[in-house]
C-alpha positions in Angstrom: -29.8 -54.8 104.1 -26.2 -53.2 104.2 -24.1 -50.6 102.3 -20.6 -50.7 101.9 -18.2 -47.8 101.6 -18.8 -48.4 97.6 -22.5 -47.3 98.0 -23.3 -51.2 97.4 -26.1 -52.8 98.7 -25.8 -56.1 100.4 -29.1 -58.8 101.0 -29.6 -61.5 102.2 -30.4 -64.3 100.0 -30.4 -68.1 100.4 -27.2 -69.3 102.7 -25.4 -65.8 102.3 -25.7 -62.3 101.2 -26.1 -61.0 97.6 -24.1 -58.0 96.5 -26.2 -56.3 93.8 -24.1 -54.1 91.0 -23.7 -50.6 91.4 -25.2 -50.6 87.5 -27.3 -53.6 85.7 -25.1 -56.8 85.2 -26.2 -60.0 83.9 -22.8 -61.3 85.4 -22.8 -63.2 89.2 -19.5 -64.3 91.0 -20.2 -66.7 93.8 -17.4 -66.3 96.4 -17.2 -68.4 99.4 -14.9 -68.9 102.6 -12.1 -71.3 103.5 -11.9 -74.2 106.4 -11.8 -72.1 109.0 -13.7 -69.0 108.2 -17.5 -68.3 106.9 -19.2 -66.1 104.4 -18.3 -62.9 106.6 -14.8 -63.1 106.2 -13.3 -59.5 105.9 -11.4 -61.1 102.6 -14.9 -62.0 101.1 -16.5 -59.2 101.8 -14.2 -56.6 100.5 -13.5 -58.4 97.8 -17.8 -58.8 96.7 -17.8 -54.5 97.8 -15.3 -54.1 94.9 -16.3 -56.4 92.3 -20.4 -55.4 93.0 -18.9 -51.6 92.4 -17.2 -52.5 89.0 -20.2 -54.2 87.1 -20.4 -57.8 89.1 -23.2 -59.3 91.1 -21.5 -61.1 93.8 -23.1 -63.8 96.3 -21.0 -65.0 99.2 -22.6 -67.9 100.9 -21.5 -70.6 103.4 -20.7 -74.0 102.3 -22.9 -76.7 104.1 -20.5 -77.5 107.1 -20.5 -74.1 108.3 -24.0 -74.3 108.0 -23.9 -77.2 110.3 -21.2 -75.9 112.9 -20.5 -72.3 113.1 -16.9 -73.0 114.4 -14.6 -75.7 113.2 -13.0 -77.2 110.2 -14.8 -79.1 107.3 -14.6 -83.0 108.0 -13.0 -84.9 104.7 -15.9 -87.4 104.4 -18.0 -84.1 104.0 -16.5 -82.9 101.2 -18.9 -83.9 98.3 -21.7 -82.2 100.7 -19.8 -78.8 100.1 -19.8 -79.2 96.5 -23.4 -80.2 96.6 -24.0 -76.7 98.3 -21.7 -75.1 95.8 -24.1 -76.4 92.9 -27.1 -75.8 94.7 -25.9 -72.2 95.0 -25.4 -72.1 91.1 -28.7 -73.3 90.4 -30.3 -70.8 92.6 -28.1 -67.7 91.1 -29.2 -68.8 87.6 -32.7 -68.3 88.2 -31.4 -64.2 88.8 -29.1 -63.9 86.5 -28.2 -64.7 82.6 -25.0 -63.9 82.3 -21.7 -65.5 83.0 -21.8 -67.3 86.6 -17.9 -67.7 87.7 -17.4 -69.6 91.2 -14.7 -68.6 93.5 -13.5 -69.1 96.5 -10.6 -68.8 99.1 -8.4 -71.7 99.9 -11.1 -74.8 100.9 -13.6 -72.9 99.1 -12.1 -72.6 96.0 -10.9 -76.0 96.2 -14.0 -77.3 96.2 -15.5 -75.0 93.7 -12.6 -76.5 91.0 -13.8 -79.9 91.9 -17.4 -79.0 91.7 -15.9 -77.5 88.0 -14.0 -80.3 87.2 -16.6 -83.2 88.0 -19.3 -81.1 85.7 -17.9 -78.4 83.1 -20.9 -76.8 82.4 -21.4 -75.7 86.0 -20.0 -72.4 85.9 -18.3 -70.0 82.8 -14.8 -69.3 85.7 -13.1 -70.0 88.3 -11.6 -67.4 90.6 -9.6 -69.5 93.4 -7.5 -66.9 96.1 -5.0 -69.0 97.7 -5.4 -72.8 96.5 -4.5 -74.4 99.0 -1.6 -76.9 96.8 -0.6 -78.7 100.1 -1.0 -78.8 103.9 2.1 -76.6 105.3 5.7 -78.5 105.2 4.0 -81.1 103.3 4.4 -80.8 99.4 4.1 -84.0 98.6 0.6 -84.3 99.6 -0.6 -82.3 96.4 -4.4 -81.6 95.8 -4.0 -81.5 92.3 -5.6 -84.6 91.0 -9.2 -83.0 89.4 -6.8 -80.5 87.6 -6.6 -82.4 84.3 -10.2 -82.9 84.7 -10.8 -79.2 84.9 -12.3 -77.8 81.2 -13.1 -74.0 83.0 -11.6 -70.9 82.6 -9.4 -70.4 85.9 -7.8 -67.3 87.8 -5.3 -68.3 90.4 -4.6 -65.3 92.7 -1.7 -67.0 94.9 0.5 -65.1 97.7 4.1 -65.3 96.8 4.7 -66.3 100.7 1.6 -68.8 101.0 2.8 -72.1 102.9 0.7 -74.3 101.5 2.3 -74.1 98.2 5.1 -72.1 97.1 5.0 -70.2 93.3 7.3 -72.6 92.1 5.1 -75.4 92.9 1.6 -73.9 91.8 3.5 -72.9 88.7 4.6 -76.8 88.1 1.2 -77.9 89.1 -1.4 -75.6 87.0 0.3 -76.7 83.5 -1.9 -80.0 84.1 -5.1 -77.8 83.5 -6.4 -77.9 79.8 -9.1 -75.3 79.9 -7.0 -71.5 79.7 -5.7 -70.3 83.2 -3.6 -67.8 84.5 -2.0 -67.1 87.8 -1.4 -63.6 89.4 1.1 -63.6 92.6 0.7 -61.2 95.2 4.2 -60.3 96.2 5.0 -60.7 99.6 1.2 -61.6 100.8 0.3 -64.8 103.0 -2.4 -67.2 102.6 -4.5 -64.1 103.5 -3.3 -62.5 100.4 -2.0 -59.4 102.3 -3.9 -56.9 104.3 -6.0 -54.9 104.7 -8.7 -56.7 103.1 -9.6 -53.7 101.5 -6.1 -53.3 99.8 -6.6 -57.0 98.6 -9.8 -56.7 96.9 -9.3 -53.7 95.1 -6.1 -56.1 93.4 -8.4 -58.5 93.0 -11.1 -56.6 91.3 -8.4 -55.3 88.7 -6.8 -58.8 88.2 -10.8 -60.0 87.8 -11.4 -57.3 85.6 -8.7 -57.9 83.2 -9.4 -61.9 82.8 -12.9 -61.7 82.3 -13.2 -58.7 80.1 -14.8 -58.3 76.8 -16.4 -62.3 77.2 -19.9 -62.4 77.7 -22.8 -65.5 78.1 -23.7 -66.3 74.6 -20.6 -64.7 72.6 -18.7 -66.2 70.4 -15.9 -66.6 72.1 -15.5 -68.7 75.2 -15.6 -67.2 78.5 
């Protein structure tokens, strides 16, 4: 077990580490990593320090090819293995917690967790993607967009305004396809990486969280 500068405790727990709140939550983000990266990613972690210090539970896991291979990128023909992972993680989170579950992830991660969304809508009450990953670099016409009319979840986009694989203009275009309520922040002047330091980074993202999800709880009348 770890502490973070926040005072937060971090366990292990299944294929990653579970940030407990500082305070009693019902609420759990699951956060995990993108193609090249795992569940230790300084992005992740910061980011599941700031959230667990501000009223969320937050698990970071690896998705099953990192589990697999420690180094390396996701094969395509491997894909629906990731999403399996991604609702086995749900599933196991559920049995801890009652309140809202809201997947996230950072570029192939939260790719896959809005197809994971999009093929079953009852899989998770949000979506929090950090930089979707629109298109490969100097390729826009290869969009990764085709689940998004498919997608009936609440969804945060948190996109850097210099992010090559899509520009603002095209995420913009591309997210009015989505008929469940979304919203998309830009972080001026930030990467794929979202800017550094990581620290910097999460505490925007805990604020931008914040502000979409509050006041909506599992169970209330109004949807989350």
């Amino acid at each position: 077990m770890t502490r973070s500068e926040f005072g937060v405790k971090s366990e292990v727990h299944g294929h990653g580490f579970l940030h407990r709140s500082a305070e009693p939550s019902p609420d759990c983000l699951l956060l995990t990593h993108g193609a090249g990266s795992n569940c230790h990613a300084p992005l992740l972690v910061a980011v599941a320090d700031a959230l667990s210090a501000s009223g969320w539970n937050v698990y970071r896991f690896d998705l099953f090819f990192r589990r697999k291979r420690p180094h390396g990128s996701p094969f395509p023909a491997g894909a629906k293995d990731d999403r399996d992972g991604i609702r086995e993680a749900v599933q196991s989170i559920r049995t801890e917690f009652s309140g809202r579950i809201v997947l996230g992830g950072h570029s192939y991660g939260g790719r896959q967790a809005s197809m994971a969304a999009a093929e079953d809508a009852q899989l998770a009450n949000g979506l929090v993607l950090l930089s979707y990953p629109l298109h490969p670099p100097s390729k826009p016409t290869q969009l990764r967009t085709s689940h998004f009319p498919d997608l009936r979840t609440k969804t945060l986009f948190m996109h850097g305004s210099r992010d090559p694989f899509g520009s603002v203009e095209e995420i913009q275009a591309a997210i009015v396809t989505i008929p469940a309520m979304h919203k998309l922040h830009v972080v001026e002047s930030a990467g794929h990486e979202l800017g550094r330091p990581p620290s910097k980074t999460a505490e925007v993202v805990r604020e931008v969280v914040r502000e979409f999800f509050q006041g909506s709880r599992a169970g209330a009348s109004q949807p989350v």
